[in-house]
N, C-alpha and C positions, 0 to 999 in steps of 0.2 A: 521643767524643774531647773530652778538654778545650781549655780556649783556649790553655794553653799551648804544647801539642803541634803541633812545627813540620810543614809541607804539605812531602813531598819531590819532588821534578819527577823524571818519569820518562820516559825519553822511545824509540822505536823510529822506528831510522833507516828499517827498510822500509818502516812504512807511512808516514814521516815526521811521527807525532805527538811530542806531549807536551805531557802533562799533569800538575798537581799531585796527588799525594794522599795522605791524612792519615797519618803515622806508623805507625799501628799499622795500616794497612792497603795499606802498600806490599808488602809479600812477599808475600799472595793477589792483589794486582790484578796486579802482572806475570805472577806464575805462569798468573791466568787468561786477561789476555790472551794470552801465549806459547801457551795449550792450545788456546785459538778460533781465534786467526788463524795459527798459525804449526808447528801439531804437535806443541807442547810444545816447541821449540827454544828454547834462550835469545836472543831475538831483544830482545825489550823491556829496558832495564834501567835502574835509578838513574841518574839524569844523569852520566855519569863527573865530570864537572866538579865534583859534589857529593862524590862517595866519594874523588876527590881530597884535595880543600878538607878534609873527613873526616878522612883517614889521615894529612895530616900537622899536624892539630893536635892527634890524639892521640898520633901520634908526640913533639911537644911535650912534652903534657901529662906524659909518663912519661919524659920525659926521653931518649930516644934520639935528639935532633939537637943533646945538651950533646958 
């Protein structure tokens, strides 16, 4: 990872964690904690609050909130 690459918080309400981790290895760490602790359910996920915050400043970005 380099320094630039932002830490994403991820967090599951069942076990009640969350934790940061690094961009390019968010989509394997939820997938694998979802497969140890939970069956593979999508139980873990990107902070919503993040893919919020996310979607609407790409929304912006392209212009669909002109």
């Amino acid at each position: 990872m380099t320094a630039d690459q932002p830490e994403i918080p991820v967090v599951c309400e069942e076990c009640g964690t969350r934790t940061s981790v690094s961009f390019e290895d968010v989509e394997d760490a939820v997938a694998r904690h979802n497969e140890q602790l939970h069956d593979g359910e999508p139980v873990a996920e990107v902070d919503p609050d993040v893919l919020e915050e996310l979607a609407d400043r790409l929304a912006k970005d392209i212009g669909l909130l002109e």
